[in-house]
VMD Tcl script that builds the backbone (N, CA, C; Angstrom):
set m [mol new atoms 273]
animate dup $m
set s [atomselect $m all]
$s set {name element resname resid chain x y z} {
  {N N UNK 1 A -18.947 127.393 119.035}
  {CA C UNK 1 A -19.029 128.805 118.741}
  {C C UNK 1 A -18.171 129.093 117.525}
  {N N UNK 2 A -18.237 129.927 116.581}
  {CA C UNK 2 A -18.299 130.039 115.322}
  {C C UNK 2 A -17.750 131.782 115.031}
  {N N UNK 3 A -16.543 131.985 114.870}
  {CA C UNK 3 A -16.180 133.028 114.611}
  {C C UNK 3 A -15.773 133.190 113.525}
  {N N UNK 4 A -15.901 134.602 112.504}
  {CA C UNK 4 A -15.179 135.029 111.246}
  {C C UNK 4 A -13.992 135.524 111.101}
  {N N UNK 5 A -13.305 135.057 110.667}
  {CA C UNK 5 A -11.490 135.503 111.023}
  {C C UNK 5 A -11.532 136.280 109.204}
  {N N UNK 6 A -10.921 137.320 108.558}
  {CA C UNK 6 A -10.800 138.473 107.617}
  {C C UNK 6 A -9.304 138.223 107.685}
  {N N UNK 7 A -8.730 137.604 106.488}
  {CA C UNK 7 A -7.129 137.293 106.845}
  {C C UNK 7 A -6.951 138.052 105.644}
  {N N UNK 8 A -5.989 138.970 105.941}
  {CA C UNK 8 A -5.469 139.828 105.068}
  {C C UNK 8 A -4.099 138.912 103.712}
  {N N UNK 9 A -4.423 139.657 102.382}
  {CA C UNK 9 A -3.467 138.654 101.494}
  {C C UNK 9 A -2.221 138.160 101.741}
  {N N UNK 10 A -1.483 139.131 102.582}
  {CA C UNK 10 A -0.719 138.730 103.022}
  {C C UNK 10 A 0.013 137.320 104.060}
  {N N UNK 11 A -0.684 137.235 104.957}
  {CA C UNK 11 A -1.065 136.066 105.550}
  {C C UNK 11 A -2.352 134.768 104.873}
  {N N UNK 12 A -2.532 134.507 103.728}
  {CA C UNK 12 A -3.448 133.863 102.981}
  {C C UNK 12 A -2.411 132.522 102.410}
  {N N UNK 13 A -1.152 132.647 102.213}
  {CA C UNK 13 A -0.638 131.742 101.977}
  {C C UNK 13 A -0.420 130.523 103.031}
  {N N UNK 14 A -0.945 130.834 104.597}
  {CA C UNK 14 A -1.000 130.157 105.247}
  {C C UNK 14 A -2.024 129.199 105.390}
  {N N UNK 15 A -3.411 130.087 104.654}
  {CA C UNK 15 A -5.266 130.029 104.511}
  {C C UNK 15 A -5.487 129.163 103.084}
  {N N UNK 16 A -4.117 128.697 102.716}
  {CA C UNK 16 A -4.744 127.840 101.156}
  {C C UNK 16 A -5.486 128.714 100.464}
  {N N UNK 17 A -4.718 130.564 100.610}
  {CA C UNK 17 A -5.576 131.433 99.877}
  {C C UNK 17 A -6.744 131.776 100.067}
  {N N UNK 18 A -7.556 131.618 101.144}
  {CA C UNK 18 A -8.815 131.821 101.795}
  {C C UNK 18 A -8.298 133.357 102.563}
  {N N UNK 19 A -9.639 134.306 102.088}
  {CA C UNK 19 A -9.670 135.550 102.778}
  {C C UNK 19 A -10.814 135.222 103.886}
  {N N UNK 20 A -11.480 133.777 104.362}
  {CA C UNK 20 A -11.934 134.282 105.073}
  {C C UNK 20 A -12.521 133.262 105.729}
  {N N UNK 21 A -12.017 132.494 106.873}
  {CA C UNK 21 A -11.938 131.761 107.695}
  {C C UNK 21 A -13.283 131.741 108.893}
  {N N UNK 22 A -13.515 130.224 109.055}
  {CA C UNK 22 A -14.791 130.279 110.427}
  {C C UNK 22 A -13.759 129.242 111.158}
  {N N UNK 23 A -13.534 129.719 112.643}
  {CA C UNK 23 A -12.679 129.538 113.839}
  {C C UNK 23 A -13.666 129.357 114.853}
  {N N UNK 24 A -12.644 129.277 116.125}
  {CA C UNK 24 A -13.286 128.964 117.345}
  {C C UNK 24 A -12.423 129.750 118.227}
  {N N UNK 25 A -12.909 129.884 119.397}
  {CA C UNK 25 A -12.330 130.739 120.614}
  {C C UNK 25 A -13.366 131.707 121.599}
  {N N UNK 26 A -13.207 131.684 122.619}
  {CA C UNK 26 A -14.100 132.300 123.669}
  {C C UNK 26 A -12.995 133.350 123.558}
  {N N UNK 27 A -11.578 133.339 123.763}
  {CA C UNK 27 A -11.224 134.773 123.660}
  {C C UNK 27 A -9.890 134.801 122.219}
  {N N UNK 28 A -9.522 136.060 122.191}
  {CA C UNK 28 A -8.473 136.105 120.916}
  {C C UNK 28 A -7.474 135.112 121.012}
  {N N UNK 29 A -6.306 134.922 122.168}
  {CA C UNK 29 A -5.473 134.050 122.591}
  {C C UNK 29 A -6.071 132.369 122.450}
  {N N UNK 30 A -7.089 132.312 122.580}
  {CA C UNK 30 A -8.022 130.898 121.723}
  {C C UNK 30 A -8.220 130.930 120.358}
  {N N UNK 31 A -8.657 131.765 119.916}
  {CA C UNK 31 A -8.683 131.856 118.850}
  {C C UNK 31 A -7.462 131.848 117.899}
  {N N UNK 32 A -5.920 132.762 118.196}
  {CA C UNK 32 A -5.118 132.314 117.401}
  {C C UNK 32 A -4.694 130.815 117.176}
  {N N UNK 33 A -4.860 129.851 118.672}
  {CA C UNK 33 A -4.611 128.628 118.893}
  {C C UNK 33 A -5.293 128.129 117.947}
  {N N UNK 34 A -6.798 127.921 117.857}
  {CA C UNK 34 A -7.295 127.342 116.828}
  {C C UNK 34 A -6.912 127.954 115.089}
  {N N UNK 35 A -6.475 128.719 115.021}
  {CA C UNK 35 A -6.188 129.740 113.666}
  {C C UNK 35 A -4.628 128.356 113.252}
  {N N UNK 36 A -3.939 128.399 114.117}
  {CA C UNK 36 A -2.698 127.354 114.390}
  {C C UNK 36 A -3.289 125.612 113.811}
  {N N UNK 37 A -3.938 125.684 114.614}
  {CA C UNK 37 A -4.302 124.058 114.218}
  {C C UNK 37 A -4.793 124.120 112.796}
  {N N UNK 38 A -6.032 124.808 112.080}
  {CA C UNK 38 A -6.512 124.429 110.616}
  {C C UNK 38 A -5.612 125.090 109.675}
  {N N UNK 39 A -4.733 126.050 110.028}
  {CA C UNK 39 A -3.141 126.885 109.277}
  {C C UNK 39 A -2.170 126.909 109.887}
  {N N UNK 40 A -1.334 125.519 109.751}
  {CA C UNK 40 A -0.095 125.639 111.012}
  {C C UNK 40 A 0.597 126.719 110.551}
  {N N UNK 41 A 1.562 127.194 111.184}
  {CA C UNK 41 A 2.510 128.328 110.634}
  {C C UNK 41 A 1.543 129.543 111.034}
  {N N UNK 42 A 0.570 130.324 111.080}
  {CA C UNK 42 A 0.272 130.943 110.977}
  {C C UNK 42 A 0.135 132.115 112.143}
  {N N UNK 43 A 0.243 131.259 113.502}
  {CA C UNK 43 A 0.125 131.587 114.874}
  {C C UNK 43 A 1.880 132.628 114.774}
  {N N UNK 44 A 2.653 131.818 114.460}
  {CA C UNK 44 A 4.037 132.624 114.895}
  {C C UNK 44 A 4.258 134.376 113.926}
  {N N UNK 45 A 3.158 134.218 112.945}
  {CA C UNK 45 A 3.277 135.394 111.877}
  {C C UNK 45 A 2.504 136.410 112.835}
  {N N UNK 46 A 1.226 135.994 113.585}
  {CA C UNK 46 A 0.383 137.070 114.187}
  {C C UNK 46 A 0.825 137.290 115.746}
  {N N UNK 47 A 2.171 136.171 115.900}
  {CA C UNK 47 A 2.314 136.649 117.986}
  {C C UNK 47 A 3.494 136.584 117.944}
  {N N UNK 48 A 4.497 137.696 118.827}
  {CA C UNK 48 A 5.685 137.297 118.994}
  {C C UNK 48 A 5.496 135.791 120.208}
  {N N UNK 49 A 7.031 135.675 120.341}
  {CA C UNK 49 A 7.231 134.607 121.303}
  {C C UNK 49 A 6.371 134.952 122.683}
  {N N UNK 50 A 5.853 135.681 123.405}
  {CA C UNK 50 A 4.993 136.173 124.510}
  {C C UNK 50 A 3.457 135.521 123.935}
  {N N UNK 51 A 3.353 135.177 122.739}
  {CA C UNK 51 A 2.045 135.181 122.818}
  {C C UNK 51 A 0.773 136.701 122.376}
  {N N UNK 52 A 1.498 137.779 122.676}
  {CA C UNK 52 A 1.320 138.998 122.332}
  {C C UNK 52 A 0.572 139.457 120.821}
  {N N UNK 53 A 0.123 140.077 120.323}
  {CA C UNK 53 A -0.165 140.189 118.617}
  {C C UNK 53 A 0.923 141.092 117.984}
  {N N UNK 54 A 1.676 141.042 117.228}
  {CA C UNK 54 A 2.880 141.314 116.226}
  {C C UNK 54 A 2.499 142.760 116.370}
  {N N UNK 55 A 3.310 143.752 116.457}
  {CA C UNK 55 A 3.426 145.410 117.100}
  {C C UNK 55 A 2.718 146.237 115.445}
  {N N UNK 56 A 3.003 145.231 114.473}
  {CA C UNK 56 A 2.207 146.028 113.088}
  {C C UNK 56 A 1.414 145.302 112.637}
  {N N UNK 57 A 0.358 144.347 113.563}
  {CA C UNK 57 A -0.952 143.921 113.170}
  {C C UNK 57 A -1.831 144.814 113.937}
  {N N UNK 58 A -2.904 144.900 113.309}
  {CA C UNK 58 A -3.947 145.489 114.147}
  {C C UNK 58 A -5.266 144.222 114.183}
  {N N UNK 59 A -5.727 144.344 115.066}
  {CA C UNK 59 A -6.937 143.025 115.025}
  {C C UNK 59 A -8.211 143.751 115.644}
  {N N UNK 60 A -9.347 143.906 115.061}
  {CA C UNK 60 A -10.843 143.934 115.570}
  {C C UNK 60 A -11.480 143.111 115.525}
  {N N UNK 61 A -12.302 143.083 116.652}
  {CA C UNK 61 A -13.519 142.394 116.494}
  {C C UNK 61 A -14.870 143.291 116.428}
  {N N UNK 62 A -15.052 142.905 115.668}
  {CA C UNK 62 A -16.327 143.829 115.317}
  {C C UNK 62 A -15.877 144.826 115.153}
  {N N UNK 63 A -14.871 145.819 114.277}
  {CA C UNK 63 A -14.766 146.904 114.129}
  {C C UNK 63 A -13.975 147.736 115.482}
  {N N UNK 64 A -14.275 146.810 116.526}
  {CA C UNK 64 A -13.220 147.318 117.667}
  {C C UNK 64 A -12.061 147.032 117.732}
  {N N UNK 65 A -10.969 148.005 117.776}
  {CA C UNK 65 A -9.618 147.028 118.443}
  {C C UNK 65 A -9.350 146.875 119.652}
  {N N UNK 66 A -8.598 145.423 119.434}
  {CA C UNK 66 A -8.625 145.241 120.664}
  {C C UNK 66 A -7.498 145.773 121.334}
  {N N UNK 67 A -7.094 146.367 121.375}
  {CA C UNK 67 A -6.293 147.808 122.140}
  {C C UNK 67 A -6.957 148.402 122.810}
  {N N UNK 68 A -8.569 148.397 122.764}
  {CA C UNK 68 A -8.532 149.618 123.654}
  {C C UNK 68 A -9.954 148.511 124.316}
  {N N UNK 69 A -9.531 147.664 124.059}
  {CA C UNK 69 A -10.803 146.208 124.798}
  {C C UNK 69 A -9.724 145.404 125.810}
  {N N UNK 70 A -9.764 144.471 125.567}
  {CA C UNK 70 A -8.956 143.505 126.454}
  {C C UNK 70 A -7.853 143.055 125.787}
  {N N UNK 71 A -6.992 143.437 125.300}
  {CA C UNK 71 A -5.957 142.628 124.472}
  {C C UNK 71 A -6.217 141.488 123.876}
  {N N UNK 72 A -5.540 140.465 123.918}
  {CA C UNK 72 A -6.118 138.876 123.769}
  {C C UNK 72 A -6.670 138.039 124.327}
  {N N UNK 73 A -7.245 139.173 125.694}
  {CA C UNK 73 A -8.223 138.465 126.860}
  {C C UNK 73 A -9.684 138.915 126.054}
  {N N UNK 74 A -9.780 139.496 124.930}
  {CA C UNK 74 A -11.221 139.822 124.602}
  {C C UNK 74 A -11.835 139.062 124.077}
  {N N UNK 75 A -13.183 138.581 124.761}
  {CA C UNK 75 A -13.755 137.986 124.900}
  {C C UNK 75 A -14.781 137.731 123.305}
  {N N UNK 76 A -14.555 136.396 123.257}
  {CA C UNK 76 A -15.328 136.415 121.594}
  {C C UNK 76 A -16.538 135.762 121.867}
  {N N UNK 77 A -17.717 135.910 120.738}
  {CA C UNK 77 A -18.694 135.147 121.132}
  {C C UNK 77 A -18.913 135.135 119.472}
  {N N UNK 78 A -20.094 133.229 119.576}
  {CA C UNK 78 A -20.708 133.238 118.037}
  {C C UNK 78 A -21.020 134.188 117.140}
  {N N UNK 79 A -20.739 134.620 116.066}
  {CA C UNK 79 A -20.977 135.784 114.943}
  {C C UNK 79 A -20.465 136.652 115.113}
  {N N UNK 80 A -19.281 136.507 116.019}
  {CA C UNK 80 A -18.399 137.117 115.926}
  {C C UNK 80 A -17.304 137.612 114.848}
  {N N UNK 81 A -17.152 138.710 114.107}
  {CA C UNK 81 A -16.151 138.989 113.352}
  {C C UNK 81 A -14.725 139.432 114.085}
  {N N UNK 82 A -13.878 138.965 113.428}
  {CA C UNK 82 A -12.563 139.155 113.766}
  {C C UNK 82 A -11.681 139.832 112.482}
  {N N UNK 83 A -11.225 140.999 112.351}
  {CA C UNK 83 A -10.290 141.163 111.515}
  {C C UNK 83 A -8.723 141.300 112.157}
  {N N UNK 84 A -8.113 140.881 111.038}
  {CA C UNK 84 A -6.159 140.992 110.569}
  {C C UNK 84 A -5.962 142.110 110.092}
  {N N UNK 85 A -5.409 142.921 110.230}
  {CA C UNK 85 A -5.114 144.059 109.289}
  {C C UNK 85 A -3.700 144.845 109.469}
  {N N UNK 86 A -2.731 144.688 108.443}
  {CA C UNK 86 A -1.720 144.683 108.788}
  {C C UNK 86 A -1.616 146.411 108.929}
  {N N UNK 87 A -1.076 147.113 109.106}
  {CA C UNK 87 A -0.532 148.365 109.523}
  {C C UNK 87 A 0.268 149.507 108.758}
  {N N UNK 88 A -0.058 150.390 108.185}
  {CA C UNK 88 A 0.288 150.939 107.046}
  {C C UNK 88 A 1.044 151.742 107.236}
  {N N UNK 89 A 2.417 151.780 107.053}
  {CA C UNK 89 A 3.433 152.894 107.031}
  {C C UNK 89 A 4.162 153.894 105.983}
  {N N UNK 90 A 4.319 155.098 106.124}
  {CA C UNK 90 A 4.425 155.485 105.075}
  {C C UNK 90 A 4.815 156.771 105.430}
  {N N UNK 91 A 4.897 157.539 104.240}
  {CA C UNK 91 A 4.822 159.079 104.536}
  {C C UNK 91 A 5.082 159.731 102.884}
}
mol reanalyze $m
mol bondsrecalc $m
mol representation Tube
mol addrep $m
């Protein structure tokens, strides 16, 4: 199964500069694992130590976040898109 991972520039230095990655995973928590193996380093930038996704990433799949889906229990399937998107603060 064949997912699209959207890695924001920021995290690209992990991607050999690639905005845009094909992964594997039935759910997100699989999917960062495999994100780990073809970009080591890259797993500890998107999870604290819990495993959790970093409190100023946001991640969709398909335009959904998964906040209001299953956390990192959400369930991925082939042609699946996945975005990174870091979190914009400001005022």
């Amino acid at each position: 199964m064949s997912v699209t991972v959207l890695v924001p520039t920021a995290l690209q230095k992990f991607t050999d500069n690639q905005a845009v990655l094909e992964c594997t995973g039935s759910n997100i928590a699989e999917l960062f694992d495999s994100l780990e193996t073809v970009c080591p380093g890259i797993k500890s930038r998107l999870c604290d130590e819990t495993g959790a996704p970093r409190r100023f990433l946001n991640l969709y799949v398909n335009s959904e976040d998964i906040r209001f889906l299953d956390g990192t229990a959400t369930t991925l399937k082939d042609g699946d898109e996945v975005s990174i998107v870091p979190a914009v603060a400001g005022g």
